[in-house]
N, C-alpha and C positions, 0 to 999 in steps of 0.2 A: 498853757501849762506844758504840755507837750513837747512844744516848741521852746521852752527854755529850759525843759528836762536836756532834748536830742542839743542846745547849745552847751549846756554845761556839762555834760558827756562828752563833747566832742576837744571843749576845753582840758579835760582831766588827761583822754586819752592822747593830746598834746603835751601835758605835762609829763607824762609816762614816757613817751617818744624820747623828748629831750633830755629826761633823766637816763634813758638807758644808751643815750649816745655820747655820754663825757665817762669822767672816772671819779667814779661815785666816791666819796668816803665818809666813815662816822663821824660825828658830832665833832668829838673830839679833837681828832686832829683834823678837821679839814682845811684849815686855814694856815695851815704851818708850812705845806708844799707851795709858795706863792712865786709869781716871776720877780716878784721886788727882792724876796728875800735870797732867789737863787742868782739873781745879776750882781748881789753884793759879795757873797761869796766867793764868784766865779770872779770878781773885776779885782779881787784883793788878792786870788791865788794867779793871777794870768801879771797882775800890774808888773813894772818895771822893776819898780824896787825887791820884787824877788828874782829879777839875775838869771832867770832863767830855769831855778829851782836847780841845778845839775847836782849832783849828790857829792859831798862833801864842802861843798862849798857854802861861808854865810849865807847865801838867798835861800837853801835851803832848809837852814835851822831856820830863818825867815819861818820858814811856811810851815816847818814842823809846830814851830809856839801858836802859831795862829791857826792849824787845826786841834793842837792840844786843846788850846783856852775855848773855842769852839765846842767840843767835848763835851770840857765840864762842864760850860752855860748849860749847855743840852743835859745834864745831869747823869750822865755815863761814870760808873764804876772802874775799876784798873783791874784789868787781868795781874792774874799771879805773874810775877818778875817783871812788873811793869813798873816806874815813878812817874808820875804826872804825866798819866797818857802816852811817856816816849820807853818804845821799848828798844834799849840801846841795843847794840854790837859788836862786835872789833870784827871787822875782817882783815884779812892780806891779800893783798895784790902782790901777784904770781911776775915778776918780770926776768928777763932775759933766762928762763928755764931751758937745761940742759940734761939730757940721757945716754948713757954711755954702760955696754957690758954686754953680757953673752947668755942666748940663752940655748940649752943642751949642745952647749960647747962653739956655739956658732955667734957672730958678733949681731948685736939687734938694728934692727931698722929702728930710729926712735918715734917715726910715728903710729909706731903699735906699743906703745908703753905710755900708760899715763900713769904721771905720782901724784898722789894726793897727799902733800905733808907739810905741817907746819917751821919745820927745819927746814937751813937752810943747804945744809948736806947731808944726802940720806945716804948709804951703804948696808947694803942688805945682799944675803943667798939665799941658797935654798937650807942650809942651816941653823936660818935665824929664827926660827920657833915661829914664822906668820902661818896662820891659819890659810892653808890653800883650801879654794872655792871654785867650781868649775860652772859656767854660766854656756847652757851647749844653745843649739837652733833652737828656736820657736819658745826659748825664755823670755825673759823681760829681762834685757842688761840694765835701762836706766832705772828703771825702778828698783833691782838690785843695788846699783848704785848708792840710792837714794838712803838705802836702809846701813849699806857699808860705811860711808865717809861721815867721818865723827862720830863716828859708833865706838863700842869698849874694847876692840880686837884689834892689832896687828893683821890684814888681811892682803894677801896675793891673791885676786881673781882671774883667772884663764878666761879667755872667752873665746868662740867658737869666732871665723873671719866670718861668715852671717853677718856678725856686728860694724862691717868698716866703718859706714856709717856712723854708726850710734858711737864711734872712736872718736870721730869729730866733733859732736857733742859735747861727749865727756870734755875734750880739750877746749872747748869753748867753756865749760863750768870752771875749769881750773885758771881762769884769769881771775878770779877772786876763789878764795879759801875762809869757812870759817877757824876758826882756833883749835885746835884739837890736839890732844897729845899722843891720840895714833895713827898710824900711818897706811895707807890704802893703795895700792899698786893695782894696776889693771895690763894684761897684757896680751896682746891678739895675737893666737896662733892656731894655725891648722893642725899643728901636732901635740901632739903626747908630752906637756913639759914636765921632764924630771931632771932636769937640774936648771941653775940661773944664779947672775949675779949679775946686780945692777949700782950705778950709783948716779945720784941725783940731784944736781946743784940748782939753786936758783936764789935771785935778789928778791924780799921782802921788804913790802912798805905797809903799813899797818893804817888802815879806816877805818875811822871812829861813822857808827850810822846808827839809825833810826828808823825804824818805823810809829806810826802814832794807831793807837788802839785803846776802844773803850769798850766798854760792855754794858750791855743792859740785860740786867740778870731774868730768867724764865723763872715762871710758876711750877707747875707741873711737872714738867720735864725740864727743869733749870740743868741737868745733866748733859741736855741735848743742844748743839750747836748750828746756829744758822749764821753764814759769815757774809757780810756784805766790805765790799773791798773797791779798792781803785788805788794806782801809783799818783805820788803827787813829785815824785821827780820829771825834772826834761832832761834839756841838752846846755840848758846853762846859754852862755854867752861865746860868741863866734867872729867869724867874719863877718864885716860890716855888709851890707846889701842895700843900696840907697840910703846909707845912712844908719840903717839898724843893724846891732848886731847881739841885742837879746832876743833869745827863743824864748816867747813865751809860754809856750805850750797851754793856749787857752783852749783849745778843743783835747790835745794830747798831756797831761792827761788831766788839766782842772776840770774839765768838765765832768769826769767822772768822780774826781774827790770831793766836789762840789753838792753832787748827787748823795755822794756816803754819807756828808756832812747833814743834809737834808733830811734823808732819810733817818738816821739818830734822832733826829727833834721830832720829827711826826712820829716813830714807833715809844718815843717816850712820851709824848704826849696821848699817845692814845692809850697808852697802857695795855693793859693783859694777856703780853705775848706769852705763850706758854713755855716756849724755845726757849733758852738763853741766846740773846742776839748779838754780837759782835762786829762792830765797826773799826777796818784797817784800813789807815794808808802807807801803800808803801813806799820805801824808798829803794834806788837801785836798781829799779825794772830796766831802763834803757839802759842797762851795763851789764845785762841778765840778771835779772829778775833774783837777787841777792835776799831784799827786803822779804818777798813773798815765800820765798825756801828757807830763812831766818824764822818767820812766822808759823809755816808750817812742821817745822819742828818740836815747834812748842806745843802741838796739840796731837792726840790721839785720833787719825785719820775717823777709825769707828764712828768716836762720839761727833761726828760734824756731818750733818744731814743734807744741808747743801752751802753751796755757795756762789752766791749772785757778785761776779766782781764786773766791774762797769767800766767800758775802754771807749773813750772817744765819743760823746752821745751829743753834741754840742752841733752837730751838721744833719742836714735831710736825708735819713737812707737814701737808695736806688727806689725806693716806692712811695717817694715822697713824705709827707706829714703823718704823724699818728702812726707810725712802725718804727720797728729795730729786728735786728736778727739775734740769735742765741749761737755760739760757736760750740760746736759736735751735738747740734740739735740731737742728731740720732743714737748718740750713745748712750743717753736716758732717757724716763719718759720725765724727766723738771719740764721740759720745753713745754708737753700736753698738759701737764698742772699748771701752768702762769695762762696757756691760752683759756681754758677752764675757766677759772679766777678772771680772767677779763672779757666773759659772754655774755654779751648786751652793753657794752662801748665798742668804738669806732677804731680801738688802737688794734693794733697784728703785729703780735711777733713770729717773724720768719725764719727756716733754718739759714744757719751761714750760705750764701750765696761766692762764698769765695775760697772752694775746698783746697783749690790747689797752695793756697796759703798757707794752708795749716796751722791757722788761727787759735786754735785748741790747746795749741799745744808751743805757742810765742806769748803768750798772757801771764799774770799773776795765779791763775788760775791752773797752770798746768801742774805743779808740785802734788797738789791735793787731788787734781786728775788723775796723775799719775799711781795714785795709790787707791783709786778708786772709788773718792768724794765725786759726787752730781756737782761738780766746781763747772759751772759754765762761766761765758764771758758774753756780758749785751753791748752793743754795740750798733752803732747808725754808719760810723765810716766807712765812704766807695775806696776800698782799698785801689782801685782800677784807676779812679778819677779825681780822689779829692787833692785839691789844690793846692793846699797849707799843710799837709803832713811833712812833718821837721823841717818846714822852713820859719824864718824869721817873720813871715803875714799869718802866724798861728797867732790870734789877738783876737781880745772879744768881739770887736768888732764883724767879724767875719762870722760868727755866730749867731742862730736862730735861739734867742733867749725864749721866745714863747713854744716854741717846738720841744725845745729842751725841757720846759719846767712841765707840761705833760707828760715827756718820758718815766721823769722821773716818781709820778703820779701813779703812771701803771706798773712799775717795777713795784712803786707800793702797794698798789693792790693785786697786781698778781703772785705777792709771796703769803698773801691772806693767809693760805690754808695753812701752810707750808709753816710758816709765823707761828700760826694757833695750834699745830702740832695735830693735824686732823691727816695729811699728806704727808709724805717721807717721799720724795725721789726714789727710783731704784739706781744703785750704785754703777759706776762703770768697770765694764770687762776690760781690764786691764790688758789692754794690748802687746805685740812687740812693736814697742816704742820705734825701732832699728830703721824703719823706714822714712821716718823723717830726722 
């Protein structure tokens, strides 16, 4: 008796072992996170016939219908201003932009003048009624930004040279324009500006775009926002390379949309999130991140508690199997709640390993950063070493499909608490953005 007591003990506390070394899940959804079901997703958003995904172009609406239709299977809701999952845009693309004028009597350098306008000729002084705003050292210029451009103001912002930097930025945001019918000036100087006149020509070509979003509405706190994200644009179709010359972007970035897509089915399948939970892919990330600051417009920074956006998870981290890293591990404690959430599995999420990148703040995820949402970005890509980044060998093939569909497993269960509204992240100190 004893003897098959100490065996069936020893059987139990094997079965214990093994339970607390995978990624447990309820009843429910357990079978909805599967490698069959995630190599179809991933083989349909990576195949040929979507062209690469580049934004604007057919392979793109390609893949927007087929994560819409996606969606609804999954039984996801439309956010306000949404039809059928796609929530459209018009931007403008900014081309051959010109600066010309003087400011306190002296002619400008025009790489210290950015316009923000949807005109194609602006003419402005210092007596044309814009609201002057003055942005000194150790502000936030781009988060300022953020709040000025397609706001309800006519706005002249000064800024301190501190910013040369974050001048660069900004110029890099102004290759694409949302629509807006006021006008935003930004101008670097070291001095006292009390007078100016500037005027500001440029070609406008207008982009119709899309991002796809559904919702799964919370109980409790249906008020409260948890956003799970990934871009499903690439780089489209290129020069040929051995013969190929679609990028398919199956690591960059279907694997991550592939993952959002997933996740929908298992939190609706399991029910009783108490968050209201929201699932976006965007579009226009590889042409700066367009889709995600479209997105993030639409929502009240406050009400969004965090946001899990998912970049590249289709490759081995640097620690092999069963990890990923979090980008600005340290600026919240999200990172210490998802490890929490997964004590007693084999999986480890690690801080970014790769600061000098500045990963934090190149993602979907930085808009909402930027304003002080727990927006981090998970991620397995060796930025140092992997081998298929934006080239034409980015193809499922080259992907760990069973390594992947684990990931995707613990992203599920380590937003447990976070989901059921037990955890809040704390937000991020909004930094001066200026140095990167």
């Amino acid at each position: 008796m004893f003897h098959y007591m100490h065996i069936m003990i020893r059987i139990y506390l094997t079965f214990l072992l093994i339970s607390a070394s995978t990624i447990g899940f309820c009843q429910k959804g357990k079978n909805v996170i599967n490698q069959k079901e995630v190599e179809r997703i991933e083989a349909i958003l990576s195949d040929n016939n979507m062209e690469g995904r580049r934004t604007g172009t057919p392979g793109i609406a390609k893949a927007a219908d087929f994560i819409a239709s996606e969606f609804k299977k999954a039984g996801l809701t439309e956010m306000a201003g949404v039809s059928g999952c796609k929530q459209n845009f018009t931007m403008l693309k900014s081309l051959q932009s010109k600066v010309t004028g003087d400011i306190n009597d002296q002619a400008i350098d025009p790489k210290n003048v950015v316009v923000f306008t949807a005109q194609k000729r602006l003419d402005i002084n210092s007596q044309s009624g814009y609201k002057k705003v003055t942005v000194k050292q150790g502000d936030n210029l781009l988060q300022e930004a953020q709040k000025f451009i397609g706001g309800k103001e006519n706005i002249v912002v000064i800024a301190d040279t501190s910013f040369t930097r974050a001048f660069a930025v900004l110029s890099r945001f102004k290759r694409a324009l949302f629509k807006s019918e006021t006008n935003v000036v930004f101008i670097l100087s070291s001095q006292l500006v009390t007078s100016f006149k500037l005027s500001a020509s440029q070609e406008l070509e207008e982009m119709q775009m899309a991002n796809v979003v559904g919702v799964l509405p919370g109980k409790s706190k249906k008020n409260e926002y948890v956003v799970f994200s990934a871009h499903y644009d690439h780089l489209g179709i290129g020069k040929a390379v051995n013969g190929d010359s679609i990028y398919n972007g199956a690591n960059d970035d279907a694997s991550g949309t592939t993952a959002v897509i997933t996740l929908a089915k298992y939190y609706k399948a399991l029910g009783g999130n108490e968050r209201t939970l929201i699932f976006a892919a965007f579009t226009a990330e590889e042409i700066g991140g367009f889709g995600s600051q479209y997105f993030s417009k639409q929502l009240n920074p406050a009400d969004v508690v965090a946001m899990f956006n998912i970049e590249m998870i289709g490759t081995e981290s640097k620690w092999n199997k069963a990890s990923a890293y979090i980008t600005g591990y340290e600026k919240t404690n999200m990172g210490s709640i998802l490890e929490k959430n997964l004590e007693g599995t084999k999986f480890k999420f690690y801080p970014d390993p790769y600061p000098d990148e500045q990963l934090f703040y190149r993602s979907d995820n930085a808009t909402l950063a930027g304003l002080g949402v727990p927006a981090h970005t998970i991620s397995t890509s060796k930025m140092d070493v992997e081998p298929n980044y934006h080239k034409v060998s980015d193809e499922i093939g080259t992907l760990d499909m069973e390594n992947m569909t684990e990931i995707i497993k613990a992203i599920a269960k380590s937003a447990t608490s976070i989901v059921n509204g037990k955890d809040a992240p704390s937000r991020v100190k909004v930094e001066d953005l200026s140095r990167y």
